[in-house]
N, C-alpha and C positions, 0 to 999 in steps of 0.2 A: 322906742328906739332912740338912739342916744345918737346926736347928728352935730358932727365938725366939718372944718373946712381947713382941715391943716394937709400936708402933704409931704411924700411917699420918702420911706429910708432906706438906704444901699445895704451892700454885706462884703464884709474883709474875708479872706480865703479860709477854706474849713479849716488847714492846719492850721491858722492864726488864730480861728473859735478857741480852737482846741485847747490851748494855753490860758484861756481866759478861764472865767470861775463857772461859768455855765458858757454854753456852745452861743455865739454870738454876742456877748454879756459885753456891752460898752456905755456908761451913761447911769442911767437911777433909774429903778423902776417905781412905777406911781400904783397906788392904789385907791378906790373909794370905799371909804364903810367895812376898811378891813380886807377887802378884795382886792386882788393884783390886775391893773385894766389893762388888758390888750388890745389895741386897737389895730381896724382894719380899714386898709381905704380902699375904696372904689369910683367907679368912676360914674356907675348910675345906679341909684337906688334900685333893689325890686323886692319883689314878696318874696323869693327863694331868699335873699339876705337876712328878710324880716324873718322866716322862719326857722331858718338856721342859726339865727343867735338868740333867738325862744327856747329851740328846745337845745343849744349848747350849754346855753348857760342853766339848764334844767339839770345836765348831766354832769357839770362841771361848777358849781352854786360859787366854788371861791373864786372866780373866774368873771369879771367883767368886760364884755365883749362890747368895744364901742365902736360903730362903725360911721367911717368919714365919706359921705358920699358927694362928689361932686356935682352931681345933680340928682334930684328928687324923682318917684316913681312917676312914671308917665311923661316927663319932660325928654327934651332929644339934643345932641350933642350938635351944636351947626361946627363952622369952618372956624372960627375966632378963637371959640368957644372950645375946641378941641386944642389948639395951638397952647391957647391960654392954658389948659390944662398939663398937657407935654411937660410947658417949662415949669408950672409950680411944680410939679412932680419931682423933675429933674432937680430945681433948687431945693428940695429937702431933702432926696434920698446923697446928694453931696454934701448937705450938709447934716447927714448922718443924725437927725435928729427928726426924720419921718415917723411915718406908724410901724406899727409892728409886723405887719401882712399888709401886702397889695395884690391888688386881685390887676392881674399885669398883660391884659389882651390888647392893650392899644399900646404896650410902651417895647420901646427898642431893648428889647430884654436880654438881646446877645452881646451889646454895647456894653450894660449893668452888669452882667457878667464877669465880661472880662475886665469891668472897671473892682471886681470882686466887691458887688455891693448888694449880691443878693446870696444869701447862706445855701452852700451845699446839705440837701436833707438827707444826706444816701444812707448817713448811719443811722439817722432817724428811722428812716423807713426800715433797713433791715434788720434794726433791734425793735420796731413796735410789739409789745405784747397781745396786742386788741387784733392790728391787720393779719389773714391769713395770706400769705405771700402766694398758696394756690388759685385764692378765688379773685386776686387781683388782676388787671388787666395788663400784664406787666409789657405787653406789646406793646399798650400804648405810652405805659410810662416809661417805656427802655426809649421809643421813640422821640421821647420827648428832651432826651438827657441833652443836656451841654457840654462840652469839655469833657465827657466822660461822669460828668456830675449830674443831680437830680436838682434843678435848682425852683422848677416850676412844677406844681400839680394839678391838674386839672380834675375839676366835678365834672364834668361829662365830658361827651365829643361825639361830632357829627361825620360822619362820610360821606368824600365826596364820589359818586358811581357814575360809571360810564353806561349806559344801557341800549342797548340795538335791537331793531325789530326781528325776532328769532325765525318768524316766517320767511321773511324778503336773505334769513342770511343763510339757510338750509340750501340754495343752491350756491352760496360761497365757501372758498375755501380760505377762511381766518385762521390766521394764529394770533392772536388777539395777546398774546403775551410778550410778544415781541417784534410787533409790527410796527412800524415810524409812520407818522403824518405821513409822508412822499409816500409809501405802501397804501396808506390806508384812502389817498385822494384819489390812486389808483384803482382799488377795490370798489369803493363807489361810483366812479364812473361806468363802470360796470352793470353795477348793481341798479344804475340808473337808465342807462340804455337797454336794462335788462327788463324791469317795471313799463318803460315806453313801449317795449314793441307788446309787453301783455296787456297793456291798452289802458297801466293805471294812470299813467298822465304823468307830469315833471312831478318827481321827490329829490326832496334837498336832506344831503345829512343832517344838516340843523340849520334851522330857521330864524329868524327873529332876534339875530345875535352879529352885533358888530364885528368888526375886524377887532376892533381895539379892544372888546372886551376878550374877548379869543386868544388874543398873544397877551394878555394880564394872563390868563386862567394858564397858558398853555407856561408862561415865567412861573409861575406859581407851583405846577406841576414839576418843574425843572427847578425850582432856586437859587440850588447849590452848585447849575452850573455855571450861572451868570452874577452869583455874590457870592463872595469868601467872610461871612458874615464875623469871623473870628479875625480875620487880616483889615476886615474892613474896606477890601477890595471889589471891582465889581467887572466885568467882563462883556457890555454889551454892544463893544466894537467888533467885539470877535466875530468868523466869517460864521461860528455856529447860529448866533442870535439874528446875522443880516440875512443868512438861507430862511430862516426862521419867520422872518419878514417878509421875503416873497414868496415862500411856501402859503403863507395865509392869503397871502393877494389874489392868487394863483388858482387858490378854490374859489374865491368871489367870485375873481373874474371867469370860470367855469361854471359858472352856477352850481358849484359841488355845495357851496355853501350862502347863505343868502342873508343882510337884514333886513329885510320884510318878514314881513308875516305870512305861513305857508296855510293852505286848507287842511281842516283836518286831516289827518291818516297820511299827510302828503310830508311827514318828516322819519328819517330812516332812525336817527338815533338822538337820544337826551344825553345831558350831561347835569346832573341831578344832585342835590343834597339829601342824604336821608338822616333824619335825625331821634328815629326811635328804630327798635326790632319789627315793631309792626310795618312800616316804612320799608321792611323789603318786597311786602307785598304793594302796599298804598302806592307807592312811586310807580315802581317797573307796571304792575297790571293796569294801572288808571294810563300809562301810553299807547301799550300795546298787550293785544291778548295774550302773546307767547314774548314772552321779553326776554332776552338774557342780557345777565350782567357782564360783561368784560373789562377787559383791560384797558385804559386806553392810549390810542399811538401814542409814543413817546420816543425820545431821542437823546440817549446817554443818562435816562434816569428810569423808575419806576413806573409806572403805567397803572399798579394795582390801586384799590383804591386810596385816597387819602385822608388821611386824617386832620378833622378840623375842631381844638379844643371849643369846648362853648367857654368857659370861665377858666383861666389858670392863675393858682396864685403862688407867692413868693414871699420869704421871709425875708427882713430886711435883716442884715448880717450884724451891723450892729446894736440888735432889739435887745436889750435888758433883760428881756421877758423871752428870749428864745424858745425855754422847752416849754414856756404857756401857751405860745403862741405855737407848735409844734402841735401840740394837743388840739387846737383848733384843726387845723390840717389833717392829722385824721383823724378827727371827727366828719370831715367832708367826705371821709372814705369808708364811712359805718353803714353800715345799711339801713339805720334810722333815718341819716341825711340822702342815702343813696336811692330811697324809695320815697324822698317827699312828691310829690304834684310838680313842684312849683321849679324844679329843677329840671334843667333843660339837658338834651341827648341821652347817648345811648351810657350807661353805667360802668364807672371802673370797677364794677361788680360782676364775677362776672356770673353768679348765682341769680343775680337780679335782672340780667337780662336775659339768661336760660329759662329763668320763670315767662317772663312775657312771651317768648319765643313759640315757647312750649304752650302757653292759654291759646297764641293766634295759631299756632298748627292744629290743634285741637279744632278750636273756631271751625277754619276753613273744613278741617275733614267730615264736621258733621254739618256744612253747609250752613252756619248760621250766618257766618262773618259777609259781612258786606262794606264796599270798598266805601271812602267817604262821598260817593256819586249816591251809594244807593244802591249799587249793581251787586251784585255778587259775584262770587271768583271763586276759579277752580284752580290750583297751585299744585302740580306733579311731589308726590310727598317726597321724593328725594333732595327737591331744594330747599328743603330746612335744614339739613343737615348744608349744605352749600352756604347757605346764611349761617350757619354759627359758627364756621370757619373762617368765614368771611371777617365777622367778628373778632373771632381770636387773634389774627393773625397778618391783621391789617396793622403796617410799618412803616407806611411812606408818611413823611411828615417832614416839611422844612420851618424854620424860625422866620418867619418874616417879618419886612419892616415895610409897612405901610404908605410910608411916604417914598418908598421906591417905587412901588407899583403905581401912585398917583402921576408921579414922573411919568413913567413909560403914560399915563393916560392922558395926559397934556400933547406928551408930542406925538406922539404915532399917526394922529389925524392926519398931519401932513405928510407923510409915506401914503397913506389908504388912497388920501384925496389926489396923488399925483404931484403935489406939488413941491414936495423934494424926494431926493433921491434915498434908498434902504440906506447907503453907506453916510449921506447928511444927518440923516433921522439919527444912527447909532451911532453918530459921534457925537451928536445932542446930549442925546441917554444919557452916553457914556460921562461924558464933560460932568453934566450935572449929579451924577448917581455919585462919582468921585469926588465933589465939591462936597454934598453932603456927605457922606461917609468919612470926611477927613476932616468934618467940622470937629 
């Protein structure tokens, strides 16, 4: 594998492509041995990278695939180390002479945008001759769009699932699709004096889970209502984000929710990453024996589940090599690349995950399948059909940036702990989310 240390390039707006000689074309293209190098940067080595530019450059021979990795397979990104990385990044893709592709999960990629330094692919995509536009996952990549553009694509993606104990909720009456945190703190307490008098002892909705990581996941879930990621504005003075703060406090302090550690069987509901088709049963059954997936509370945004890219990458607008580098891209979206191992979540295939789907239905119906406990499981055959819907048609997705959520995880402590006030805390946030934002 061919290993730099140079870093990331932006992209000028499609129509400005457009007039150029090829879509993105600013600069000199390089070649070795006859071959035109495209190169791609990331941010850490792995074997999916190594084998994706094995067998790309098998499929594409005139096609030199050089990949810049900022760190090596097995090494880990610390605090320094990541910062360090941010600004080279940042100093190349401005100064327009980065790689061709950046694989763009850690960078402020709605900023790059609108600075139009990453190339809209939309024509790309919808002249590909190779992609079939039915068997793509176009949910997830419609989700994904920017400005109405396609600027990022991603090799897989993970969902994030809400799951509840489906015994303890057969005497509840959920609407799970549009019920708020304040509903839902309501319904468990419930559900909890309900469990006490039948003699199982205190259950907590979820266990083992801070206040502060609870209002990250729960900003996360909401994004769009507390950052205007396009205005570069942010909202978490507003009275919705400081409710939002003692709503959380509120179940602590009722024990609706708890960070300790609860005993087995003594937790009503997860909030779960699943990252393969078999993972609809691995997750939900390994909590509870009757599980159902739902919605969850939510409060002026989606609730259903969300989507979370594993890898997305972006062409840098002014690449030389734009439609070579295009070709790499869907290549990511082949099903040669889309069924390797080494390639992480569920497939924007959606053929490739029907197959898995459809081997673990099988599986479970003739009783071979066993959970990774060892147990075996019995799955109502109706919820395969519920999972591949689930699949298709999963659309909640926000762009975040990282270093806001860090934000909110610095200061919230001091709200949890008592020692300032929900309205001190959120004018913190706010202060600081606005300082950065307007950097």
């Amino acid at each position: 594998m061919k290993m730099k240390k140079s870093w990331l390039g932006m992209s000028l707006a499609f129509t400005t492509l457009m007039t150029a000689c090829s879509p993105g074309s600013s600069g000199e293209a390089s070649s070795t041995g006859g071959k035109t190098v495209v190169t791609l940067s990331v941010e850490l080595d792995t074997e999916f990278y190594r084998a994706v530019e094995q067998k790309f450059e098998k499929v594409y021979p005139e096609i030199d695939l050089q990949i810049q990795a900022y760190k090596g397979i097995g090494e880990t990104m610390e605090g320094p180390d990541y910062e360090k990385y941010l600004k080279s990044t940042a100093t190349a893709l401005l100064s327009g002479k980065g790689a061709d592709i950046y694989e763009t999960g850690s960078l402020p990629v709605s900023e790059y945008v609108n600075k139009q330094l990453f190339l809209n692919m939309e024509d790309y995509l919808k002249q590909s001759q190779t992609l079939k536009q039915d068997n793509l996952a176009m949910n997830v990549l419609n989700a994904l769009k920017l400005n109405g553009g396609t600027y990022i694509i991603p090799s897989g993606y993970n969902l994030r699932a809400f799951i509840g104990d489906g015994e303890a909720l057969k005497h509840t009456n959920v609407d799970d699709k549009s019920w708020t945190w304040q509903e839902f703190n309501a319904i468990v307490k419930s559900m909890i004096e309900a469990e006490e008098k039948a003699g199982s002892g205190h259950r907590y909705a979820i266990s083992e889970n801070p206040p502060e990581v609870l209002l990250q996941e729960m900003v996360v879930d909401g994004y769009n209502q507390f950052v205007d990621s396009a205005a570069r504005t942010a909202k978490f003075d507003s009275p919705a984000f400081i409710f939002m703060m003692r709503q959380i406090k509120e179940m602590y302090d009722d024990k609706v929710m708890t960070s300790k550690p609860a005993e087995a069987g003594n937790q009503l509901f997860y909030s779960a990453v699943l990252q393969t088709p078999a993972d609809f049963v691995n997750v939900p059954y390994t909590y509870f024996a009757n599980p159902k997936l739902l919605h969850k509370p939510h409060s002026g945004s989606s609730g259903a589940m969300r989507i979370i890219p594993t890898s997305t990458f972006a062409i840098q607008a002014k690449s030389p090599v734009a439609d070579h580098a295009w070709k790499f891209i869907e290549f990511l979206l082949s099903e040669e690349a889309q069924s390797l191992q080494s390639r992480e979540g569920f497939s924007l295939l959606q053929s490739v995950n029907d197959k898995q789907l459809s081997e673990l239905q099988q599986q479970v119906k003739s009783g071979t399948y066993k959970l990774p406990s060892g147990m075996p499981v019995s799955v109502p055959e109706g919820q395969f059909k519920e999972f591949q819907e689930l699949m298709n048609t999963a659309d909640n997705f926000a762009m975040l940036d990282f270093k806001i959520l860090s934000i909110l995880g610095e200061e919230m402590g001091a709200f949890f702990s008592g020692q300032k006030t929900a309205e001190e805390v959120a004018k913190l946030i706010q202060n600081k989310a606005t300082t950065y934002l307007n950097e």
